[in-house]
Structure formats: structure tokens, C-alpha cells
C-alpha positions as CSV (number, residue, x, y, z in Angstrom):
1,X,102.1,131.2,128.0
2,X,104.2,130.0,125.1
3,X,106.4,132.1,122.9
4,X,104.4,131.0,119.6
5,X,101.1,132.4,121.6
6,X,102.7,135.9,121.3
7,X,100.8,138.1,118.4
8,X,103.2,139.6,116.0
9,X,104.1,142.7,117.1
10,X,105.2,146.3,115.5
11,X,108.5,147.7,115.8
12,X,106.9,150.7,117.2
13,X,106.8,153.2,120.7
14,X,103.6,151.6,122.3
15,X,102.5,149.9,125.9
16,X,101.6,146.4,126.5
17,X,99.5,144.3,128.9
18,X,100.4,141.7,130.2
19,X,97.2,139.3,131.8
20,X,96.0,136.5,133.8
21,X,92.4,135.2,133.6
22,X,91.7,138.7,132.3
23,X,93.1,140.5,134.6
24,X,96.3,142.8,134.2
25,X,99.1,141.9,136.3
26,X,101.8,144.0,134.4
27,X,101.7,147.0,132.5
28,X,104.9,148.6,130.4
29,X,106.4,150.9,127.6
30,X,108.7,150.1,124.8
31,X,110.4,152.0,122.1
32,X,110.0,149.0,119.8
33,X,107.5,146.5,121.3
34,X,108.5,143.3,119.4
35,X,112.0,143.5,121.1
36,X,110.9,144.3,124.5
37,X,108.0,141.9,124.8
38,X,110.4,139.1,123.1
39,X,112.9,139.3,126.2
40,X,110.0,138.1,128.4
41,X,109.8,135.0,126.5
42,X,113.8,134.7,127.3
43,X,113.9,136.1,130.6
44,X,114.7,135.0,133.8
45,X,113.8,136.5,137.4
46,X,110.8,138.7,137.6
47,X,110.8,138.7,133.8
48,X,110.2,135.2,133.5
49,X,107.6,134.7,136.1
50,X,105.4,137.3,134.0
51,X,105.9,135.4,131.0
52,X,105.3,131.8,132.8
53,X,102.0,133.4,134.8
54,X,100.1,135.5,131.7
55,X,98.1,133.9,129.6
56,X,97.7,137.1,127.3
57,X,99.1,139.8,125.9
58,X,97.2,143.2,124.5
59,X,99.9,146.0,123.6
60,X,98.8,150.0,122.3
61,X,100.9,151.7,119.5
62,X,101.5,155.2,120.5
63,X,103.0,158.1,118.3
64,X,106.4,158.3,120.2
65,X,108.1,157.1,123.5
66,X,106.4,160.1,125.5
67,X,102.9,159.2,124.7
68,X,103.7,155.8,125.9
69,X,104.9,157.2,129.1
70,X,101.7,158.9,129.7
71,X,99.1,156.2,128.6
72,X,101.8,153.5,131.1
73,X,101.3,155.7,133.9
74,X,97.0,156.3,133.1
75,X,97.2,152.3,132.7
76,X,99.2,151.4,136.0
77,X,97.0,154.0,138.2
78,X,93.9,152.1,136.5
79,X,94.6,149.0,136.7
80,X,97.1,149.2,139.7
81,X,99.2,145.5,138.4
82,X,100.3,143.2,140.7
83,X,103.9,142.9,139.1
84,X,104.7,146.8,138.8
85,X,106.3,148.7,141.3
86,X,103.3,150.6,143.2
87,X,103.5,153.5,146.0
88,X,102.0,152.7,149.1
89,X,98.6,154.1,148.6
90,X,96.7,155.7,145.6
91,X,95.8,158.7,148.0
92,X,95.7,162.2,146.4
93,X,97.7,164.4,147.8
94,X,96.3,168.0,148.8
95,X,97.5,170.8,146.0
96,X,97.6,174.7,146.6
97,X,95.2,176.1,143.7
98,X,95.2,179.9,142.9
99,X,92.1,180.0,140.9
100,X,92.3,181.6,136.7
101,X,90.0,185.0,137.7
102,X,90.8,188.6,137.3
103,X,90.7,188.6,141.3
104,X,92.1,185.2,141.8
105,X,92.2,183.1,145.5
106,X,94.1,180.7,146.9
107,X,92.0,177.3,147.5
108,X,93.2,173.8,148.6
109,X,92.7,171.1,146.2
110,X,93.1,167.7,145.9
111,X,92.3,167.8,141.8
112,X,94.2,169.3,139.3
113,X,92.5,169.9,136.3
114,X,93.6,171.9,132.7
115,X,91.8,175.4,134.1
116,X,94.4,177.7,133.3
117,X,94.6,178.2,137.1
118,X,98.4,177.7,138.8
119,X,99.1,174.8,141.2
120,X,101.9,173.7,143.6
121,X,102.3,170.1,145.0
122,X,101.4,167.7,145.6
123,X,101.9,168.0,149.5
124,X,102.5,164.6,151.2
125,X,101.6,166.3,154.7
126,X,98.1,167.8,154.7
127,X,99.3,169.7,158.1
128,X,101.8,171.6,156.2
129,X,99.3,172.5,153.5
130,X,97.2,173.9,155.8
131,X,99.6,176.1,157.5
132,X,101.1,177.8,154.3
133,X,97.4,178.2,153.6
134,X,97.0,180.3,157.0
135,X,100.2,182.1,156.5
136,X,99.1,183.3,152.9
137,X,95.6,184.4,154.3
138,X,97.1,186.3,156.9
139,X,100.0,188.1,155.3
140,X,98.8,188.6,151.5
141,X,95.0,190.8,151.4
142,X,93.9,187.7,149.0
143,X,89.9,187.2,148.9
144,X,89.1,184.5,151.2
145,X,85.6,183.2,151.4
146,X,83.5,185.0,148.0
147,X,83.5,181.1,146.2
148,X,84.6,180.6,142.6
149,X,84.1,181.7,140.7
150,X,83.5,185.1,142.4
151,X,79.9,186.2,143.4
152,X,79.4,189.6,144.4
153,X,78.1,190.3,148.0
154,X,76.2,193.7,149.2
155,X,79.0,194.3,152.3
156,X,82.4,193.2,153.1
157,X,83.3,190.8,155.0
158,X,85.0,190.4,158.6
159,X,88.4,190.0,156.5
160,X,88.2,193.4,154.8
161,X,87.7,195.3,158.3
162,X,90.7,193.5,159.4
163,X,93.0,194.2,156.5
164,X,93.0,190.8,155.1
165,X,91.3,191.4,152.0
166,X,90.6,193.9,149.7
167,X,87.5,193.3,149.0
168,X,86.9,193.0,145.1
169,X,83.7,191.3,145.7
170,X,81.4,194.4,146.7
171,X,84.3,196.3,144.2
172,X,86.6,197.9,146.1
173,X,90.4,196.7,145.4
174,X,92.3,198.0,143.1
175,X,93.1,196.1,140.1
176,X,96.7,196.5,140.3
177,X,97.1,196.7,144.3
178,X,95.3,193.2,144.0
179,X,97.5,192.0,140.9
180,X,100.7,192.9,143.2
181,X,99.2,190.6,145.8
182,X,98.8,187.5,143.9
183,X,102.4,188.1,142.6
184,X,103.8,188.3,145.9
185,X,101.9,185.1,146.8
186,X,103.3,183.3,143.6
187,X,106.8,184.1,144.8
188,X,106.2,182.9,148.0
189,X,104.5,179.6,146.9
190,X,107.3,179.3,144.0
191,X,110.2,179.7,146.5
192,X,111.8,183.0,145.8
193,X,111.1,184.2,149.4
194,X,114.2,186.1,149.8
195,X,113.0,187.8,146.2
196,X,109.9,188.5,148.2
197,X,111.5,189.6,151.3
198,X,113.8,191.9,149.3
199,X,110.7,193.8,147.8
200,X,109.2,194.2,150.4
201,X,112.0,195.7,152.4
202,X,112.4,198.6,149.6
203,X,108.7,199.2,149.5
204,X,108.7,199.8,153.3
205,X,111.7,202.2,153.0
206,X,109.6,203.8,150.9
207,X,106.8,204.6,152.4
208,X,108.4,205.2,155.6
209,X,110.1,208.2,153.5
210,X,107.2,209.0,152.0
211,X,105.9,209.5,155.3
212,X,103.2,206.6,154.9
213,X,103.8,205.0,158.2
214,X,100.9,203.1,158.4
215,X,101.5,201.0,155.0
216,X,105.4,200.8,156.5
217,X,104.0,199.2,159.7
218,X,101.8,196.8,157.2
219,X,104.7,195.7,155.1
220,X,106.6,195.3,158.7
221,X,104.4,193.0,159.9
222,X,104.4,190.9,156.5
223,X,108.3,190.2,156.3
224,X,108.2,188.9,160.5
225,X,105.6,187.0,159.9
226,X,107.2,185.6,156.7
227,X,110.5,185.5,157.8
228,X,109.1,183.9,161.9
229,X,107.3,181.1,159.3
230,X,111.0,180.3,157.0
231,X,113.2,180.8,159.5
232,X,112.6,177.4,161.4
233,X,113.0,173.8,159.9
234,X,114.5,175.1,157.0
235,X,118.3,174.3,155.6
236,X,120.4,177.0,153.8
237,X,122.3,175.8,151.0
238,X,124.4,177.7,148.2
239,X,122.8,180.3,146.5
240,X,124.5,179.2,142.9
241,X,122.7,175.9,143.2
242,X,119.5,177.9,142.1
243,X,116.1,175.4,141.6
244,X,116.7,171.9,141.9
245,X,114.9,168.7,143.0
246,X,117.0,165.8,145.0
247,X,116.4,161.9,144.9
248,X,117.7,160.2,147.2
249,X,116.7,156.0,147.3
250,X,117.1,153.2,150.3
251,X,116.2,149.7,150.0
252,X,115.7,146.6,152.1
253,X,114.2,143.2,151.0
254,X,110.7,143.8,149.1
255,X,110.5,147.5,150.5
256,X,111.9,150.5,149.2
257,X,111.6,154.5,150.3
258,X,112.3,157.3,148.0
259,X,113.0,160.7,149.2
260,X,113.0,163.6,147.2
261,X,114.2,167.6,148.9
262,X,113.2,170.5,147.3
263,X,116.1,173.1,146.7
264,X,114.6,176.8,145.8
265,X,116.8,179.4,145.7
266,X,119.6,177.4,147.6
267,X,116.7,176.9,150.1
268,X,115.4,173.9,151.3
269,X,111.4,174.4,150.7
270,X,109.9,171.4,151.5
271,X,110.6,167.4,151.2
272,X,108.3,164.6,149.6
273,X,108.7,161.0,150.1
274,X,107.3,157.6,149.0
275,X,107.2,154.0,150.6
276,X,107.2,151.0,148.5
277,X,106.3,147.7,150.0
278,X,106.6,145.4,146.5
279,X,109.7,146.2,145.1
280,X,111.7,142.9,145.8
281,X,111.9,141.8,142.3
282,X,112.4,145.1,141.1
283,X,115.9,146.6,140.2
284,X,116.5,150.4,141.4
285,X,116.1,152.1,138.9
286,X,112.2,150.0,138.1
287,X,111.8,151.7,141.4
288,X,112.9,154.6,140.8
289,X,111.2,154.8,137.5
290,X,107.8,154.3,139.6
291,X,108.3,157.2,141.6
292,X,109.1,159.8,138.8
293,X,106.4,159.0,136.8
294,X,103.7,158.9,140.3
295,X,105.4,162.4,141.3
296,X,106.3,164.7,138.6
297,X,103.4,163.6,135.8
298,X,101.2,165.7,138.5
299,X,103.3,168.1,140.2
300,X,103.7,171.7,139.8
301,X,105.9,174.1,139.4
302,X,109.0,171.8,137.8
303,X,112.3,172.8,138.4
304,X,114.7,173.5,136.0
305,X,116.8,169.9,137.1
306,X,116.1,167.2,138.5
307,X,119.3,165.2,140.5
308,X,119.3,161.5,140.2
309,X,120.7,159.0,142.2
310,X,121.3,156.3,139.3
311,X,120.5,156.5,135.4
312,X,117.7,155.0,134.5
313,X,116.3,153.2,131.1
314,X,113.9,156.6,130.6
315,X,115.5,159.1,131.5
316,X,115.4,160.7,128.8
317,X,111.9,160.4,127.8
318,X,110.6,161.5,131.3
319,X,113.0,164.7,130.5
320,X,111.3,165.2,127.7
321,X,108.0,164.9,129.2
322,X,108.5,167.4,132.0
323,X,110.3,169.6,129.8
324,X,106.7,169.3,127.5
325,X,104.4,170.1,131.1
326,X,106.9,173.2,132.3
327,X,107.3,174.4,128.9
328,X,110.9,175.1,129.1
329,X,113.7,172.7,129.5
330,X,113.7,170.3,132.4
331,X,117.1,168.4,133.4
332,X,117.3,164.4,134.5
333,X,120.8,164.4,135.7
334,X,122.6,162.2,138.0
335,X,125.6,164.1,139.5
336,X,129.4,163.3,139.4
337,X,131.1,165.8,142.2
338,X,130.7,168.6,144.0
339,X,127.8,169.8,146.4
340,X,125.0,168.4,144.1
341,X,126.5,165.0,145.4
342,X,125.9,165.5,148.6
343,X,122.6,166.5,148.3
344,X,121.6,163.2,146.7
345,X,123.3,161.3,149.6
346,X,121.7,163.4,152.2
347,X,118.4,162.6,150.7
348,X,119.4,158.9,150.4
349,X,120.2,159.1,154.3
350,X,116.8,161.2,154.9
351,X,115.1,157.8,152.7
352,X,117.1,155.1,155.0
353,X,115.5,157.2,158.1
354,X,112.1,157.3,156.6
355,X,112.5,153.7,155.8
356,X,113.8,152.6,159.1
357,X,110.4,154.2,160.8
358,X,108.1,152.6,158.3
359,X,109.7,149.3,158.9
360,X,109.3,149.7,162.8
361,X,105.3,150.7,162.1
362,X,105.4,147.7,160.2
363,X,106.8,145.8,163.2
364,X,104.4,146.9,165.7
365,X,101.7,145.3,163.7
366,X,103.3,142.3,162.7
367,X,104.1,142.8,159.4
368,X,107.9,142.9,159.3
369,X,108.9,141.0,155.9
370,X,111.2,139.0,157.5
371,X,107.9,137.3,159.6
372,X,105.9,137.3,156.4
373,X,108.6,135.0,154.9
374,X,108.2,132.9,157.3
375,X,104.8,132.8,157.4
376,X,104.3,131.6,153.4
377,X,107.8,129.4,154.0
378,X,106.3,127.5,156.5
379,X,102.4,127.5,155.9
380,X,101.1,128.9,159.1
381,X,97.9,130.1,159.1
382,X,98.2,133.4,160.5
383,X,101.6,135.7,160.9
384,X,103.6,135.1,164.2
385,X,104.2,138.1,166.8
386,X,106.2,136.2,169.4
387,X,109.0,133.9,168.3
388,X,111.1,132.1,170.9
389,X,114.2,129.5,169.9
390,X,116.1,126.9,171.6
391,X,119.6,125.3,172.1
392,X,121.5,123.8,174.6
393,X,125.2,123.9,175.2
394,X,128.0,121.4,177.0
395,X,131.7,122.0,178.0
396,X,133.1,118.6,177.3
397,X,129.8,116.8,178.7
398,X,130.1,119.2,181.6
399,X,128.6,122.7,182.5
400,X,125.0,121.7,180.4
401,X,123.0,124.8,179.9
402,X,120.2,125.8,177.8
403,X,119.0,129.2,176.1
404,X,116.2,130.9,175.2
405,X,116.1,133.7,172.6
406,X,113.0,135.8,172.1
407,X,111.6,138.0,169.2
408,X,108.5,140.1,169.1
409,X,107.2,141.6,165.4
410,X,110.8,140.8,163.9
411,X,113.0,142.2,166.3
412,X,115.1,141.0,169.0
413,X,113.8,141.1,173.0
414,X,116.5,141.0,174.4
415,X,115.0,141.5,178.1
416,X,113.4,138.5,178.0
417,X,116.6,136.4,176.8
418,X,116.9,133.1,179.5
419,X,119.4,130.6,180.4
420,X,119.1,128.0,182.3
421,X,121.8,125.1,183.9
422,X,120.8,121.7,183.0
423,X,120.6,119.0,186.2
424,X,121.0,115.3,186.0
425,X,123.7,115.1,182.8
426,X,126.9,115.9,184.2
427,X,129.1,113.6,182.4
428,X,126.7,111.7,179.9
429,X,125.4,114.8,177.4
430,X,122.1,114.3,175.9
431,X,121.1,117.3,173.8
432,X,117.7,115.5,173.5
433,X,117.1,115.1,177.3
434,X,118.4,118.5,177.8
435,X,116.1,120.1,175.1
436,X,112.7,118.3,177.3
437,X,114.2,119.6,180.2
438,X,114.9,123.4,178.7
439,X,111.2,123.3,177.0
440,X,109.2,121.5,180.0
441,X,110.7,124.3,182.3
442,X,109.7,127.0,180.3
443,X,106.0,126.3,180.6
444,X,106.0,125.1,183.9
445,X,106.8,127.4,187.2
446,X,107.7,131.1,187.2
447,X,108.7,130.8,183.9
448,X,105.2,129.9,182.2
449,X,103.8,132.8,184.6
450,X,106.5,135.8,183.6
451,X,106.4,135.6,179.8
452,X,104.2,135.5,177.2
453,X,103.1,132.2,175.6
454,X,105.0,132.6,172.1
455,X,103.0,132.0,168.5
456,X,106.4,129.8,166.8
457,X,108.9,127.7,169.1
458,X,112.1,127.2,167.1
459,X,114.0,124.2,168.0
């Protein structure tokens, strides 16, 4: 594409399309599209190669920066461009749902639609979805199984006789005993669980004076339960540090992992992370940028901040946006000092783990991006596994030996490392002779029978 094919563009917030034989192979936003798209026509890098690929350009004029935010992210999840920083997968995540009724229940969703019902998530592990599920259903006398919207039934169920519901659907609960309920579950699911805890240690008090031992047993055997369920695998942090959200960000070569900790209540509630396997043109903070807008645009609640670990171009506009979906003010902030510091490091570490074991997945099946290099750099036809390489050494024309270094799916194998002494050229080196010796050797004999045949030899 030429810059005299460009259409002249406004000087307006919008989103443009970048294409190639029709199809879109970038999508972006710009506070003043004529600027932005101009600096492809001038770039370098991954810039440039958009530029030099598309043979077309369609752009959208939107009212203001945040509406372009929006319709980019619709666009990328549609379109799914071949130049933007993607997550791993499109999956979507499970979301806990407690539906907009006068009796509401809790229901797992993978949807979240405008219903005036409350969500939390998304939950990257199902599992743990599934077990706050269980743990609401057995502490909190929630209906369970009446549908929704609610239908009536003649007789309770099995729930009711155990004390795990209170049965508004044959009309039994009472509206306020159930409405105490769902707020108790909303504080769990929100985080305040010492709140929770705290309320439901007075209450018991209570009704033990009150002589109502058999509700004091109940609300016993709520706080164990919730306090056996948050007292493992979860981090206690300062109390002052209130609702938060951590990013932490690790790189290496075209992949990327973003880890995010969720701090409620100077508690650690729960983690959420993100692998990225085309990010090698892409600076940190495009990547970065690609997991705010895949994560918050959907999740629910939004903390009051939001700790960065590196400005980015649209910052503020995503603070904006969020601040728009919680309907109070949401803070994009990347700290200076202090222990908001070292959460973002410890969820930089946490994303340097998480990318470490998604690499080694990637090894086991022969996709470490190291071998895929190799594979376009040279032409092969398919990806190798097993790599061995070759040299020989001399001391002075004496002491000939040869080696033999081994790889399997990117990494070293170091138990199959050989080397072997050299006959017939003490004296008179020949690296060539010694090389047909070193390579004839290894496929002949024990050696050919105790190792693997290898996919690349490396000479």
C-alpha cells in the first residue's frame, strides 16, 4: 500500500481497519485518526510491516476516545487480527450470577448480559468456581434448584428439610431473613469476609444470650465453615491497602504472561492470569493494553484501583471506561514506593512462574519458539524434537576428541551428552576426517542402538 492510497481521514476519536485481500489483519483506536494512521505510512518495525502488507484501510468515527475503546475491543474479539496482541484462547470464562428476583439464587454463568442481575469474574479456573459455588450452597439457606426465574412447587425440597434453603418457592421464607442472606452472600463474593465473619460473630452472641441456642449453633457452623474455606491458600496483606487489583507482566521472545492478584480487604481473594503467544513485535505496554481491555471490559465487581506495572498510551481512557461500568471512580495507577510496589513485583514474579510452566508445556510438544525459529529459518518441513550437534577438538594436533550435544523440545539433555577420543590423527589434525569418524560412530555400534535417531544434526 502506498501513502497516496490512504483516504483522507478526520481529525476525530474513531477505530481503523487495517486489511489484506479483505481480511483484517489489524484493528486500532485513535484520538485523531489522520495522525495515527499517517505514522504507519512512516513507521518502521511492526508498524511498517502493516503498512507494506494491507492493501486497505476502513476507519469508524466514534463520539470520544471511550467509544473507541469499546467498538476496538467488539472489533478485535470479532475479527481476532493477525497483527494485534491476542490472549491465548477466546474461551469464556465461568461468572458467578446472583439472578435480579425478589428471592434471588446464585447460578454459574458463562454470559453476562445487561439483566440487572450482579456478577463476579470471570474465573480463569472453573474448579475454583465450582467450589465457592458449594461453599455458598451450604453455608447461605439461598434457593438452589426452583429455575429462574422462580416457579412455585407444591412441597419443599430435600434442601429445606436440611436447612439449606428457605424455601420461598412453596412461600415459606421470610422476605427479610431471605434478603439478609443474599447480603451475606454478596459480602462474601465481594471480599469483605472478615465484614462477614464479624456479623456473624455478634449475631451468635446474641442468640446464645437470648437463649436461641439452636440459631447460635447455626451461625457456629457458618463462620468454621467460612473461615476452614479462607484460611488456606490465602495471603494476608495490610488492612490500609483496602480494594485493589495488581499487574504484574514477564516476557520472553514472541510470548508474554500477565498476572493480575486480587487484593480485598488486604486479602488476597483470588488470582487471574493470561498467556500470550504473539507478542514479539509488540512493545509492553501493546501487551499490556490487550489484557486490560480482554479482562476488565467484562469483569465484575471493579475495584476502586487498579496497580500498573508500566504507563501505558490509554490509560486514561480505560480509567475512564471502568470508572463509567462501576459507576464510581476507578484508579489506573502505576506505583512509585511503598508496599503497592511490591505487590506489582510479586505478581510480576507469580507471571515469570506461570510463564516458565507454559513454556515447558510448550516444550513437551515441540513448540518451544526457539525450535519454531528454526523451523521457518531453515525450511524444514515439519518442527524438530531431537537436535544433536557436533565438533571436534585438538591439543596442539594431539589429544583429538569429538562431542556430541543433545536437545529434546528446546532444552538441553544433558544425560545423553557424548565424547569420544579420535584414533588414527595423532599428530596430523584433520577436523574433516575427525568429523566422519565422530558422525560414522554415532550411527554405527552401541551408539546407534542407545539413543534416539535425532530429527536435525548440526555440524
Amino acid at each position: 500500500m502506498k501513502a497516496s492510497d490512504l483516504p483522507r481521514l478526520p481529525t476525530r476519536p474513531g477505530v481503523y481497519l487495517w486489511k489484506r485481500g479483505g481480511r483484517v489483519i489489524y484493528v486500532g483506536k485513535a484520538k485523531n485518526l489522520r495522525a495515527r494512521v499517517n505514522h504507519y505510512a512512516h513507521g518502521e518495525d511492526k508498524a511498517g510491516r502493516i503498512f507494506a502488507e494491507a492493501d486497505a484501510l476502513e476507519f469508524i468515527v466514534t463520539r470520544d476516545e471511550v467509544e473507541a475503546l469499546l467498538l476496538e475491543a467488539n472489533l478485535i474479539k470479532a475479527h481476532r487480527p493477525e497483527f494485534n496482541v491476542l490472549m491465548k484462547d477466546d474461551k469464556h470464562y465461568p461468572f458467578l450470577k446472583l439472578t435480579n428476583e425478589a428471592f434471588p439464587m446464585l447460578v454459574v454463568t458463562r454470559r453476562v448480559e445487561n439483566d440487572g442481575a450482579r456478577y463476579w469474574g470471570p474465573f480463569p479456573d472453573a474448579g475454583a468456581v465450582r467450589r465457592i459455588k458449594r461453599l455458598v450452597d451450604r453455608v447461605f439457606p439461598l434457593r438452589k434448584n426452583s429455575g429462574v426465574p422462580m416457579k412455585k412447587r407444591r412441597r419443599p425440597c430435600l434442601n429445606h428439610a436440611m436447612g439449606r434453603c428457605l424455601a420461598p418457592c412453596v412461600d415459606r421464607a421470610d422476605p427479610e431473613e431471605y434478603a439478609r442472606a443474599v447480603r451475606r452472600v454478596e459480602q462474601l463474593l465481594d471480599g469483605r469476609v472478615d465484614d462477614l465473619l464479624d456479623e456473624l460473630a455478634a449475631r451468635m452472641e446474641e442468640a446464645a444470650r437470648a437463649q436461641h441456642f439452636e440459631l447460635a449453633a447455626e451461625l457456629r457452623d457458618q463462620i468454621r465453615a467460612l473461615e476452614r474455606f479462607f484460611a488456606s491458600g490465602q495471603q494476608a496483606y495490610a488492612v490500609q491497602l483496602g480494594d485493589l487489583d495488581a499487574v504484574g507482566l514477564a516476557r520472553r521472545g514472541p510470548y508474554a504472561m500477565v498476572q493480575l492478584f486480587q487484593i480485598r480487604g488486604g486479602r488476597m481473594l483470588g488470582r487471574t492470569s493470561r498467556f500470550v503467544e504473539n507478542a514479539g513485535e509488540a512493545t509492553d505496554a501493546e501487551v499490556l493494553e490487550a489484557f486490560l481491555r480482554d479482562y476488565y471490559l467484562v469483569a465484575s465487581p471493579l475495584p476502586p484501583l487498579v496497580l500498573l506495572p508500566l504507563a501505558t498510551e490509554g490509560q486514561g481512557v480505560f480509567a475512564r471506561v471502568l470508572s463509567q461500568r462501576a459507576g464510581r471512580r476507578v484508579e489506573l495507577r502505576v506505583p512509585k514506593r511503598g508496599e503497592k510496589v511490591r505487590l506489582v513485583e510479586f505478581a510480576a514474579q507469580n507471571a515469570r512462574a506461570g510463564l516458565e510452566t507454559e513454556l515447558a508445556r510448550l516444550e513437551k510438544r515441540g513448540d518451544h519458539p526457539a525450535l519454531i525459529r528454526l523451523e521457518q529459518a531453515l525450511g524444514l518441513s515439519r518442527r524438530p524434537w531431537r537436535i544433536e550437534g557436533y565438533d571436534v577438538s585438538n591439543l596442539f594436533g594431539t589429544a583429538v576428541v569429538a562431542s556430541i550435544a543433545v536437545f529434546e523440545g528446546g532444552r538441553p539433555k544433558k544425560s545423553q551428552y557424548r565424547r569420544m577420543r579420535i584414533r588414527g590423527l595423532a599428530g596430523k589434525p584433520d577436523d574433516y576426517k575427525a568429523m566422519e569418524e565422530a558422525v560414522y560412530r554415532r550411527f554405527t555400534g552401541s551408539l546407534q542402538a542407545k539413543m534416539e535417531s535425532p530429527d536435525l544434526l548440526l555440524i
